[in-house]
N, C-alpha and C positions, 0 to 999 in steps of 0.2 A: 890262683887261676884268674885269669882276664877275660873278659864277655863282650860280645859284640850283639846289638841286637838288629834284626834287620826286620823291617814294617816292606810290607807290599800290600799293593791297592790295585783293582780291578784285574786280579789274576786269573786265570781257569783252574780247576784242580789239575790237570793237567802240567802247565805252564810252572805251579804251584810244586808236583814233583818234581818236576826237572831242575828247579833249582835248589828244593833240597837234597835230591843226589848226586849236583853238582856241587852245592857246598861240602857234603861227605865228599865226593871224591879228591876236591881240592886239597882240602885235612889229610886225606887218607896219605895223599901224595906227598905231604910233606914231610910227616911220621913224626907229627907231635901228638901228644896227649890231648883230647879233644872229644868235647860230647855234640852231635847235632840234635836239637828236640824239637819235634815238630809241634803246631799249635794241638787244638783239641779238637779244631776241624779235621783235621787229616785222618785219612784214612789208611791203616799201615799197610794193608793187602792194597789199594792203589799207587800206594810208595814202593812197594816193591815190585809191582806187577810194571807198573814205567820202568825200574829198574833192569828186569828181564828182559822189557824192550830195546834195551840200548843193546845189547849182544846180536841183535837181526839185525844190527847195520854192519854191512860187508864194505870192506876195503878193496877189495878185486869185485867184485859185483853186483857193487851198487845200480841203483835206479843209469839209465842209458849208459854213460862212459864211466858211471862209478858217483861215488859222491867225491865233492870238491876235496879233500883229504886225499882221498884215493890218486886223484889227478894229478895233481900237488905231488905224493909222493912218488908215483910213476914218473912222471916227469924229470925230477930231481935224481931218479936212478937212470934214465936214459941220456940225463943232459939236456933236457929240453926243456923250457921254462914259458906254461904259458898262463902262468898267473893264476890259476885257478883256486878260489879260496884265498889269496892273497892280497886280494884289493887290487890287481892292479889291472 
């Protein structure tokens, strides 16, 4: 098995789960065999409670016209492309 370790500096716990439930999800996505371990700061019920939070983000009713994703994919089903969340 291969390891990567990754070091972060001046993060929030916050900030902190977001990126180790984005490093699970990336694994998740890929469907290889894979452990994430969080240090011995963390707290598991704040890792999953971020967690939980990601599911309150709507694709049809986001914050004013949606979040940029939302926009982005609306878009792209009507034909209309106005860069949103694209960079451009």
């Amino acid at each position: 098995m291969r390891e990567i370790t990754v070091r972060l500096g001046g993060v929030s716990d916050e900030q902190y789960a977001d990126i180790v439930n984005a490093i699970w999800m990336q694994m998740n996505a890929i469907g290889c065999d894979f452990t994430v371990t969080p240090d011995r700061q963390a707290v598991p019920a704040r890792l999953d409670k971020r967690w939980d939070e990601y599911s309150q983000v709507s694709w049809e009713a986001g914050g004013r016209r949606g979040t940029p994703q939302a926009i982005a994919a609306g878009a792209d089903r009507t034909g209309i492309q106005d860069g949103a969340g694209s960079g451009e």
